[in-house]
C-alpha positions in Angstrom: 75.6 63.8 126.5 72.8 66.1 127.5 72.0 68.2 130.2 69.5 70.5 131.7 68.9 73.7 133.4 65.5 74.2 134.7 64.2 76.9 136.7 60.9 76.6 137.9 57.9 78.8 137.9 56.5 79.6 141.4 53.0 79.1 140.6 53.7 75.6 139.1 53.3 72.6 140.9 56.6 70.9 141.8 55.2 67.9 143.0 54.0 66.5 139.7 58.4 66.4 138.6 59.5 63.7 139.7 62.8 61.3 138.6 62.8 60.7 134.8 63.8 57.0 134.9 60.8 56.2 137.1 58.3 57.7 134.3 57.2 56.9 131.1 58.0 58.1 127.8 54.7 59.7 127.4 54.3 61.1 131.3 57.8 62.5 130.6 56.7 64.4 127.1 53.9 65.6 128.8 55.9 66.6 131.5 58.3 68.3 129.0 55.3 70.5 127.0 54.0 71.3 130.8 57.7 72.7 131.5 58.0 74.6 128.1 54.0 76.2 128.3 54.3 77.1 131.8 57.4 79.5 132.0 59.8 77.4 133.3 63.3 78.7 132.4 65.4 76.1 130.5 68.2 75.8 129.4 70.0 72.6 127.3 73.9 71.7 126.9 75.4 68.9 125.1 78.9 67.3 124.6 79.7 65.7 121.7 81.3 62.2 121.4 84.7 63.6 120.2 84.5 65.8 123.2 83.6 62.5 125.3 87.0 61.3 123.9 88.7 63.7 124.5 87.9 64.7 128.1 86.5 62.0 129.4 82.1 60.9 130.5 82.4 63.0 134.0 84.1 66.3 132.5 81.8 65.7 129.7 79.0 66.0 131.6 80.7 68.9 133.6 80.7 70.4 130.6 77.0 70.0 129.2 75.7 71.2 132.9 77.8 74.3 132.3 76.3 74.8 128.8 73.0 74.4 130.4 73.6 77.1 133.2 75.1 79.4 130.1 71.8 78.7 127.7 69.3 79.3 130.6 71.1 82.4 131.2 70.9 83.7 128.1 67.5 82.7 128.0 66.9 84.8 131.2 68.2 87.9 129.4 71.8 87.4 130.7 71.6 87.1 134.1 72.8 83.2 135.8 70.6 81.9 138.3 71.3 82.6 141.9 71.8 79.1 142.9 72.4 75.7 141.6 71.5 72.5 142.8 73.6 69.7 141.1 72.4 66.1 140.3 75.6 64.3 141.4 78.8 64.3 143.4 80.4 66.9 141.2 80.1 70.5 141.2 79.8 73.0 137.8 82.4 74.6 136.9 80.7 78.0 137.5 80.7 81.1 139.4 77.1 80.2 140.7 76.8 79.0 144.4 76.0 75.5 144.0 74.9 72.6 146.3 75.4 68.8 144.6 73.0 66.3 145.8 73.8 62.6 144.7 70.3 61.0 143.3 69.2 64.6 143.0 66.3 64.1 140.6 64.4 62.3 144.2 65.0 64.7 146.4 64.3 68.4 144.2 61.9 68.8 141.6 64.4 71.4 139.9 66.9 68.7 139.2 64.1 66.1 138.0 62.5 69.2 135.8 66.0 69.3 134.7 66.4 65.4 134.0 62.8 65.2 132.1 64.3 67.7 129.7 67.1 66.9 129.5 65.7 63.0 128.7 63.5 64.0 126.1 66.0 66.2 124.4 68.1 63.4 124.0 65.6 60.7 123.2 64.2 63.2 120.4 68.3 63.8 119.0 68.3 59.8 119.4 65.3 59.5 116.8 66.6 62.4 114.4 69.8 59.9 114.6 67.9 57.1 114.0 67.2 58.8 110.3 70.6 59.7 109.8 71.7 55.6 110.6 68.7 53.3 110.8 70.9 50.1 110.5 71.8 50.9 114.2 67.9 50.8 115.6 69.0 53.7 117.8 65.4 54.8 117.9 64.6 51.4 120.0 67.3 51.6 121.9 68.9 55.2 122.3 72.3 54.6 121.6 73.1 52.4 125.4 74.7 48.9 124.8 72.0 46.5 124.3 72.3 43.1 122.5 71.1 44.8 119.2 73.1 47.5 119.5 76.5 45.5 119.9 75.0 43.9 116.8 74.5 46.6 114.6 78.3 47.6 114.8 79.8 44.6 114.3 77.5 44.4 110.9 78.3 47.4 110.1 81.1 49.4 112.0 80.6 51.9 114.1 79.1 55.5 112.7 80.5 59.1 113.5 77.9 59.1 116.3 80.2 56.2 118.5 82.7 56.9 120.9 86.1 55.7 119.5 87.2 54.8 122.8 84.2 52.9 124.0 84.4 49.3 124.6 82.1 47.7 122.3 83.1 50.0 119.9 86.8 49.9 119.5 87.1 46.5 119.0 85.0 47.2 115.1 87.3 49.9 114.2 89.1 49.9 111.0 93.0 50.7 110.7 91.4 54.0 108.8 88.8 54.6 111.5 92.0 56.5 114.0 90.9 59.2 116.4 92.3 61.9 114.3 90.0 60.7 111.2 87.0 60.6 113.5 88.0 63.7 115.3 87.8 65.3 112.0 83.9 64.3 111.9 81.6 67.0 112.3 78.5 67.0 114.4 75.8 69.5 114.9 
C-alpha cells in the first residue's frame, strides 16, 4: 500500500494532473519527473502487508496517507500543510484540517499529483520485487489478481510479499506458512 502527499507549486500548471488510472505509464513517469523537477512538495507512505493483516486495507491506507502528510512535512522543514484534501470517504488521522472528496484524483489536481506519485512509486517497488521473485511476473502485473498471478502461487506458494489473509492466497499456505511465521518476515 502506497500513498502520496503532494503539494503543488503555484507557478505549475495544474491542469496537466489529471487521474492516474486514465494515463499511461509513460504520461504518468513524465508526469512524476515534472512533479519532482518543479518543486512540488511530496511526500510518500507505505504499509506493509503484515500491517495490511493486521489492521485491515482501509486503516492500512489510513495509515500510509498519514505517513505521507508526516514525510512531506519533514520535507517542508517540519511544518504540516495547512490543509488536506483526501481521495476518499475517509479522513487522516491528523491534526490537519482536512476535506475528503470521493473520486478525488477528478475533481483536484493535488490529489491526482498525489495518485501519479504515489502510482509510480509503487509500480517502480513492484519491479524491484519483480527481481526479488520473478516466478510471480509481478513486473507484468503489479501484484493485483490476474489469471497469472493466481497461477504463480499455486506453482509456487505464496512469497513474504502476499497477504496471508488474502483470498487467493490463503488457500496455498502451508501448515508452516501461520501468521506468526510470516509476521516474523521482514520487509524494507
Amino acid at each position: 500500500m502506497v500513498a502520496a502527499c503532494v503539494i503543488l507549486p503555484r507557478d505549475l500548471d495544474h491542469s496537466i494532473f489529471r487521474d492516474s488510472k486514465l494515463l499511461t505509464a509513460r504520461r504518468r513517469t513524465l508526469l512524476f519527473e515534472t512533479l519532482h523537477g518543479n518543486g512540488a512538495l511530496i511526500g510518500v507512505g507505505s504499509a506493509d502487508p503484515r500491517e495490511i493483516e493486521q489492521i485491515n486495507i482501509l486503516q492500512a491506507s489510513l495509515l500510509a496517507m498519514k505517513r505521507a502528510v508526516e514525510d512531506c512535512a519533514t520535507r517542508n522543514r517540519g511544518c504540516l500543510p495547512d490543509y488536506l484534501l483526501v481521495d476518499g470517504k475517509f479522513p487522516v488521522p491528523s491534526s490537519v484540517r482536512q476535506l475528503t472528496l470521493i473520486k478525488g484524483e477528478s475533481k483536484s489536481a493535488s490529489i491526482a499529483a498525489a495518485s501519479i506519485i504515489a502510482k509510480v512509486t509503487r509500480d517502480r517497488i513492484m519491479a524491484d520485487n519483480h527481481r526479488q521473485f520473478p516466478q510471480y511476473g509481478f513486473l507484468r502485473h503489479q501484484g493485483y489478481p490476474t489469471k497469472e498471478h493466481r497461477q504463480a502461487i499455486s506453482c509456487f506458494g505464496p512469497c513474504p510479499l502476499h497477504r496471508r489473509t488474502f483470498r487467493g492466497v490463503i488457500e496455498f499456505l502451508r501448515p508452516s506458512d501461520s501468521l506468526a511465521t510470516v509476521n516474523r518476515v521482514s520487509l524494507g
